[in-house]
HTML snippet that shows the backbone in 3Dmol.js (N, CA, C, O; Angstrom):
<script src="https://3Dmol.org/build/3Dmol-min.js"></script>
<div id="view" style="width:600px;height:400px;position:relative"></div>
<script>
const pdb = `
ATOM      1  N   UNK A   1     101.572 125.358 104.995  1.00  0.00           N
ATOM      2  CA  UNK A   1     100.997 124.801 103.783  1.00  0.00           C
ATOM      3  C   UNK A   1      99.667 124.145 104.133  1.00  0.00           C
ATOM      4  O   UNK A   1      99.609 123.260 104.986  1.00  0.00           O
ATOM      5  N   UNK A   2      98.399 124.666 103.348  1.00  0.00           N
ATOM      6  CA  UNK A   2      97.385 123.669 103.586  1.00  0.00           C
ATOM      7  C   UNK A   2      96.952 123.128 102.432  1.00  0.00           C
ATOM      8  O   UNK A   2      96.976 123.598 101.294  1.00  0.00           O
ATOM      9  N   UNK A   3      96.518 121.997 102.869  1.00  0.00           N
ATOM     10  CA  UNK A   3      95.511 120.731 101.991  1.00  0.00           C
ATOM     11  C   UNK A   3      94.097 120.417 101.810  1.00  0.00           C
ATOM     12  O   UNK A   3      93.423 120.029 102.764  1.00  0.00           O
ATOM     13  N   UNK A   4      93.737 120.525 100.944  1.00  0.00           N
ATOM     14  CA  UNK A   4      92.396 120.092 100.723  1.00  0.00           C
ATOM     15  C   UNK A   4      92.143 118.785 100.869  1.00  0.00           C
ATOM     16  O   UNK A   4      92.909 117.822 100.879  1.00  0.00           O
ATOM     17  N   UNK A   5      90.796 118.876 101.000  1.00  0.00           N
ATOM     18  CA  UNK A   5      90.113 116.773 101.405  1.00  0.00           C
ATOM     19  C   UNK A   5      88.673 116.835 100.835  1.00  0.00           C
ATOM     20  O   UNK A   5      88.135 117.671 101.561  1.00  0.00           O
ATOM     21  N   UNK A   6      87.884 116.471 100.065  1.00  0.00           N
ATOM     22  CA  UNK A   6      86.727 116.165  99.473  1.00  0.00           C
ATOM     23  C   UNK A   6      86.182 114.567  99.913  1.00  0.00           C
ATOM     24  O   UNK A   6      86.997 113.706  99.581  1.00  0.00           O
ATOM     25  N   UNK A   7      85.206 114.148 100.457  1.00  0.00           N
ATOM     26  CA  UNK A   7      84.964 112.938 100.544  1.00  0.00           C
ATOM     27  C   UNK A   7      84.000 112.597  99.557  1.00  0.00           C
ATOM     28  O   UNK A   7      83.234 113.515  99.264  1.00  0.00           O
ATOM     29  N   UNK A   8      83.827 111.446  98.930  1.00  0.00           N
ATOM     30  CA  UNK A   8      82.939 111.269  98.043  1.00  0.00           C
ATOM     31  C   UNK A   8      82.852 109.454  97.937  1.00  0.00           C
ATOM     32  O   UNK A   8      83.837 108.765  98.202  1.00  0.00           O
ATOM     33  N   UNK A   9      81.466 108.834  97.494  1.00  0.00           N
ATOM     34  CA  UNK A   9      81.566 107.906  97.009  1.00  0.00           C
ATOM     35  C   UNK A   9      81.252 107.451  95.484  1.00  0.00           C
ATOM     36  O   UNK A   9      80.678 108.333  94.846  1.00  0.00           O
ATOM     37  N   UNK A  10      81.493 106.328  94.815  1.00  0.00           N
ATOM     38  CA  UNK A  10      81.490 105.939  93.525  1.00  0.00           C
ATOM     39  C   UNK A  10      80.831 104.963  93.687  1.00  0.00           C
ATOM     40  O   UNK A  10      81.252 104.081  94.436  1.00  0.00           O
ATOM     41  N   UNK A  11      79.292 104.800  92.869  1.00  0.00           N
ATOM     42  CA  UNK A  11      78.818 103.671  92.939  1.00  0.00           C
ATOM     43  C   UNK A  11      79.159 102.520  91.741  1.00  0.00           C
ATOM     44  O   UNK A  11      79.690 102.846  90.680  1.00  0.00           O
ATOM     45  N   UNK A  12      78.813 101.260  92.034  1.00  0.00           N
ATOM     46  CA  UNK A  12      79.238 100.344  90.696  1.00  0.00           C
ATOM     47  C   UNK A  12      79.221 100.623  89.171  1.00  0.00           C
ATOM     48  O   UNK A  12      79.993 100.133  88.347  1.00  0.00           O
ATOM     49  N   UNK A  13      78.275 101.436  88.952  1.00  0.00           N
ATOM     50  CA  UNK A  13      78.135 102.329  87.101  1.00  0.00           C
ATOM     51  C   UNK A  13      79.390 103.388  87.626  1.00  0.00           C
ATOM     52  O   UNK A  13      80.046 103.946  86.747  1.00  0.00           O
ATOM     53  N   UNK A  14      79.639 103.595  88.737  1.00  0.00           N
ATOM     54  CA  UNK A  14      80.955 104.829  88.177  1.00  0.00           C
ATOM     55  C   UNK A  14      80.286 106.062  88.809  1.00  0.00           C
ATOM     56  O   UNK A  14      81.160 106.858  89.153  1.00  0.00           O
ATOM     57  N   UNK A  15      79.466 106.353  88.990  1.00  0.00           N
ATOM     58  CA  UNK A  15      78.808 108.095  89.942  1.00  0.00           C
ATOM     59  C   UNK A  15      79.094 107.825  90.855  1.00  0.00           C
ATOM     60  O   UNK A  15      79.144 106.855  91.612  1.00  0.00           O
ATOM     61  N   UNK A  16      79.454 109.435  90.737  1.00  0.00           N
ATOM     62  CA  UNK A  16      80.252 109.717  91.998  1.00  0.00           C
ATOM     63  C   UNK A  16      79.452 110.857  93.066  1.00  0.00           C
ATOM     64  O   UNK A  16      79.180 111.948  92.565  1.00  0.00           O
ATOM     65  N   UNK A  17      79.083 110.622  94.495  1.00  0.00           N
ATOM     66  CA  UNK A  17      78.083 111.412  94.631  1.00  0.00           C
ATOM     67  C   UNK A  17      79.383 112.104  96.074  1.00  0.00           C
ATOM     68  O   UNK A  17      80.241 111.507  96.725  1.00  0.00           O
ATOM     69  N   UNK A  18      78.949 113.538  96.069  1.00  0.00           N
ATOM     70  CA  UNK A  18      79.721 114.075  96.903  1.00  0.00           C
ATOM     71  C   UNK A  18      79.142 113.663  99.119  1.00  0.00           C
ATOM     72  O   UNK A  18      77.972 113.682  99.503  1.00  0.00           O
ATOM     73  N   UNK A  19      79.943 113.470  99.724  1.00  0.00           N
ATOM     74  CA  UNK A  19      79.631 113.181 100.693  1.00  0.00           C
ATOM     75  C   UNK A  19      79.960 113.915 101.450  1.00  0.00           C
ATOM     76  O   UNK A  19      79.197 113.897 102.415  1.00  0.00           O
ATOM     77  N   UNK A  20      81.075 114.898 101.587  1.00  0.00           N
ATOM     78  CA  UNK A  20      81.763 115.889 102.206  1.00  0.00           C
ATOM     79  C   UNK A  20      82.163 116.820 101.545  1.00  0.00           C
ATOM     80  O   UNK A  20      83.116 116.381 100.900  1.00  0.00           O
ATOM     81  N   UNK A  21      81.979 118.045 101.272  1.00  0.00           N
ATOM     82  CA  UNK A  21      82.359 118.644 100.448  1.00  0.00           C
ATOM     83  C   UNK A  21      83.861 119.123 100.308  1.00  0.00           C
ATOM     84  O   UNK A  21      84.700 118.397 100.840  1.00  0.00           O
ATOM     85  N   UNK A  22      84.255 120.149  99.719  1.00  0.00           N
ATOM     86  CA  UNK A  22      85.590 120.260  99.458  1.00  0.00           C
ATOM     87  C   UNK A  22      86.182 121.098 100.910  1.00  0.00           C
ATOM     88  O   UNK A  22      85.649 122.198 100.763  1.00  0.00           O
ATOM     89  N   UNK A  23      86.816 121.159 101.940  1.00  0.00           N
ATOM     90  CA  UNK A  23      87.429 122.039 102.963  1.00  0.00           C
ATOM     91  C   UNK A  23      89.242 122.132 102.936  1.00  0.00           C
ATOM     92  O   UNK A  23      90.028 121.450 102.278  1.00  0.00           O
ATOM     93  N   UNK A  24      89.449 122.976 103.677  1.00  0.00           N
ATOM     94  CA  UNK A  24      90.696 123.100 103.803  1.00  0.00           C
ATOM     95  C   UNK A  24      91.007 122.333 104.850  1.00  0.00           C
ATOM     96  O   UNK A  24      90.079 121.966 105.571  1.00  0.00           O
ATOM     97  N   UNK A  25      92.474 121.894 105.184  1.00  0.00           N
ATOM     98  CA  UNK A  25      92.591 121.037 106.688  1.00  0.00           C
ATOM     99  C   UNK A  25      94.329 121.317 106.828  1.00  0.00           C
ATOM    100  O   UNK A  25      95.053 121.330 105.832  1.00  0.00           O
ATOM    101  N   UNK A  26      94.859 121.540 108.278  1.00  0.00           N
ATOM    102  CA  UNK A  26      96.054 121.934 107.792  1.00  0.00           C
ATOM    103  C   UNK A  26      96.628 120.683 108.865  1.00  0.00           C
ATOM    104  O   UNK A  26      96.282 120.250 109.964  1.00  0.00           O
ATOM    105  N   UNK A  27      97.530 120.432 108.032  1.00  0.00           N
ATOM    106  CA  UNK A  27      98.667 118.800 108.479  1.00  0.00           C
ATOM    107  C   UNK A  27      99.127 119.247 109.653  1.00  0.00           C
ATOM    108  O   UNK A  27      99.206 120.455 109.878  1.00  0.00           O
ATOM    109  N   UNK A  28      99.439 118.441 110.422  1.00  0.00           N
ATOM    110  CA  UNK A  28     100.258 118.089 111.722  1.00  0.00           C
ATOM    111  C   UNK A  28     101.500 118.862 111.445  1.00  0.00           C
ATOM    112  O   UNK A  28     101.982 118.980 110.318  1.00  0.00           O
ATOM    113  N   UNK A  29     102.023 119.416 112.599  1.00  0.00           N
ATOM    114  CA  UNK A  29     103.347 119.982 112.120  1.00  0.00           C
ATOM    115  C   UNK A  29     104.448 118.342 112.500  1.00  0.00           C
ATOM    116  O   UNK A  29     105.597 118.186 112.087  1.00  0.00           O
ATOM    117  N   UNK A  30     103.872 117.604 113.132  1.00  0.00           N
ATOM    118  CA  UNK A  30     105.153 116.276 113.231  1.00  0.00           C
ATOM    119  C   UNK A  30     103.798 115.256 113.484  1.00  0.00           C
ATOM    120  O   UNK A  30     102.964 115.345 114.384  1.00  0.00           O
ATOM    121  N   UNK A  31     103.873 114.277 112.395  1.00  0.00           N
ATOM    122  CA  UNK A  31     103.098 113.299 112.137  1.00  0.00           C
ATOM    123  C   UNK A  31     103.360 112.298 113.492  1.00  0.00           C
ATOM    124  O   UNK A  31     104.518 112.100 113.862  1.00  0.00           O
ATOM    125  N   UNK A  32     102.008 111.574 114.332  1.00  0.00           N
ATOM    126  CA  UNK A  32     101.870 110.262 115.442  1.00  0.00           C
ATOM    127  C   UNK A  32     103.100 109.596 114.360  1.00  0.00           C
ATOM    128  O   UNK A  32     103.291 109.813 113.163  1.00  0.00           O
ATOM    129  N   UNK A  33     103.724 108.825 115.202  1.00  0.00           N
ATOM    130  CA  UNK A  33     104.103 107.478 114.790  1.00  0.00           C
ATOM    131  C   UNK A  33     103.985 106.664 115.543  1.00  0.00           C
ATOM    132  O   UNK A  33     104.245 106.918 116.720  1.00  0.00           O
ATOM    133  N   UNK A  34     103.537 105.337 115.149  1.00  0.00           N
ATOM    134  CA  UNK A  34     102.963 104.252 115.173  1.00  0.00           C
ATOM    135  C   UNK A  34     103.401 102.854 114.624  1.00  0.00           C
ATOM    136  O   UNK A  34     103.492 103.059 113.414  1.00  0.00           O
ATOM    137  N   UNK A  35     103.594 102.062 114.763  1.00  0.00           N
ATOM    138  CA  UNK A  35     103.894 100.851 114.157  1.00  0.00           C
ATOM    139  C   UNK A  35     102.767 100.283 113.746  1.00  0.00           C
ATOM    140  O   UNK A  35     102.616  99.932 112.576  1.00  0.00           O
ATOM    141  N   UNK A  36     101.599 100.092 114.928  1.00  0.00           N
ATOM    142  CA  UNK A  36     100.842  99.436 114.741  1.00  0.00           C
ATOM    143  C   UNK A  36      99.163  99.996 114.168  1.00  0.00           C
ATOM    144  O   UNK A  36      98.719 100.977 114.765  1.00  0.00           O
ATOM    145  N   UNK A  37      98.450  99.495 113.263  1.00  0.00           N
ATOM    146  CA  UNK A  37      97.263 100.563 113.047  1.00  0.00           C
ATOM    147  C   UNK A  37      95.930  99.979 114.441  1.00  0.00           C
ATOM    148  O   UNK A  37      96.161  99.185 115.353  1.00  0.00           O
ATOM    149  N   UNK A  38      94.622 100.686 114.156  1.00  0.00           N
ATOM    150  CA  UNK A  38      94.166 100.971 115.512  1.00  0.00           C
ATOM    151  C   UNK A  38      93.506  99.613 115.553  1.00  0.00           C
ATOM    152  O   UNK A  38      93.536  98.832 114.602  1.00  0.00           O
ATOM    153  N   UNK A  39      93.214  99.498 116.116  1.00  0.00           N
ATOM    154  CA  UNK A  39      92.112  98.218 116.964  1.00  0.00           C
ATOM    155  C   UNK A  39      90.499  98.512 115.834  1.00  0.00           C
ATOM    156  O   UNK A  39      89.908  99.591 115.857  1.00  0.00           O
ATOM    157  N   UNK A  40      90.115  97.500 115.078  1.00  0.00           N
ATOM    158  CA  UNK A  40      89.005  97.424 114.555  1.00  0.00           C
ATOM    159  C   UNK A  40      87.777  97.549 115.463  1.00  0.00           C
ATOM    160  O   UNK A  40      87.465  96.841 116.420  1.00  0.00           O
ATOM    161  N   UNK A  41      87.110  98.687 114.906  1.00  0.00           N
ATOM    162  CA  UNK A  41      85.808  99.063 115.965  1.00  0.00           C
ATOM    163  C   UNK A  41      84.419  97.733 115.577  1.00  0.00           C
ATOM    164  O   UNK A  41      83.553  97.431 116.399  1.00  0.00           O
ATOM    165  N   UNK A  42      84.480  97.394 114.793  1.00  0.00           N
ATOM    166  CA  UNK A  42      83.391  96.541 113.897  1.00  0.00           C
ATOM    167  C   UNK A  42      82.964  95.772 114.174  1.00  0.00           C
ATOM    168  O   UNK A  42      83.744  94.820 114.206  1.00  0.00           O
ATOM    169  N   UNK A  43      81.703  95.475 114.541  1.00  0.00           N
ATOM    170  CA  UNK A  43      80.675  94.857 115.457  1.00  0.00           C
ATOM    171  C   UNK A  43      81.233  93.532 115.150  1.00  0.00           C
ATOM    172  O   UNK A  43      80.995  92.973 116.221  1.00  0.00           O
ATOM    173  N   UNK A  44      81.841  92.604 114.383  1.00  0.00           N
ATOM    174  CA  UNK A  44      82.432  91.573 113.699  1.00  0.00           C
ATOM    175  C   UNK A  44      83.588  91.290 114.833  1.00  0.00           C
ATOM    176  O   UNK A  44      83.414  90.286 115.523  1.00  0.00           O
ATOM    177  N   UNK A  45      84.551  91.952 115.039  1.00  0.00           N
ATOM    178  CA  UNK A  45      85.628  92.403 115.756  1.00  0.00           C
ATOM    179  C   UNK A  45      85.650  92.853 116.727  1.00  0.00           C
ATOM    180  O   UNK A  45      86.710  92.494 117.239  1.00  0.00           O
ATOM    181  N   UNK A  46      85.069  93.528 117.449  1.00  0.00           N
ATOM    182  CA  UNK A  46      84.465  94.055 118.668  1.00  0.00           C
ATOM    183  C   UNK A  46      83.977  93.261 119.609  1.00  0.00           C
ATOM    184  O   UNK A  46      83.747  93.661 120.751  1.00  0.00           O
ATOM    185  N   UNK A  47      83.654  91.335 118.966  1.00  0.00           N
ATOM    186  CA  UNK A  47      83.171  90.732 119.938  1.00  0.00           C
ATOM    187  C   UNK A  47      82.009  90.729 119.880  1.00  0.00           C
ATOM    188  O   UNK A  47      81.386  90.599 120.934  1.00  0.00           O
ATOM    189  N   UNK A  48      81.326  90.865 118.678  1.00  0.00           N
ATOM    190  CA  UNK A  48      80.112  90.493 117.921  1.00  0.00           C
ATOM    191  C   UNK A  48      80.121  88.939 117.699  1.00  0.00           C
ATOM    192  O   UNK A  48      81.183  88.469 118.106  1.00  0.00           O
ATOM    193  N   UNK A  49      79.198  87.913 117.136  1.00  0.00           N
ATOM    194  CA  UNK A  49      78.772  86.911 116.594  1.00  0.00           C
ATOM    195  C   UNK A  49      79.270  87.248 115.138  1.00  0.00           C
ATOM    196  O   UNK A  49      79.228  88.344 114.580  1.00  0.00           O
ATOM    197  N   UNK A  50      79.923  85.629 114.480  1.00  0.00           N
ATOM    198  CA  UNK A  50      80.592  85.940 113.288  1.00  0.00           C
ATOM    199  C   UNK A  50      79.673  85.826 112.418  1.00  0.00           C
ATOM    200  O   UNK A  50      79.919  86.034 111.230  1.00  0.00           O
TER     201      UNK A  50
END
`;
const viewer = $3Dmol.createViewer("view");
viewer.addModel(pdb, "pdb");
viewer.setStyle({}, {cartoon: {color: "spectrum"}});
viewer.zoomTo();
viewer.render();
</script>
């Protein structure tokens, strides 16, 4: 079975401008599991100045 994925953003009035277009992508046959989600990359978090 495959899935489609479109990326796009919406600005504050509501347009929506395409960022990725539409592709196919096919799922994992057995999904990571995880408890925990990943470590924040973000210059904030990373050990940046707050």
């Amino acid at each position: 079975m495959t899935m489609t994925i479109k990326v796009y953003e919406v600005d504050r009035e509501g347009r929506a401008q395409v960022l990725r277009p539409e592709v196919e992508v096919i799922p994992l046959e057995e999904p990571e599991y995880s408890h925990e989600f990943p470590a924040c990359k973000c210059h904030r978090c990373a050990g940046g100045a707050l």
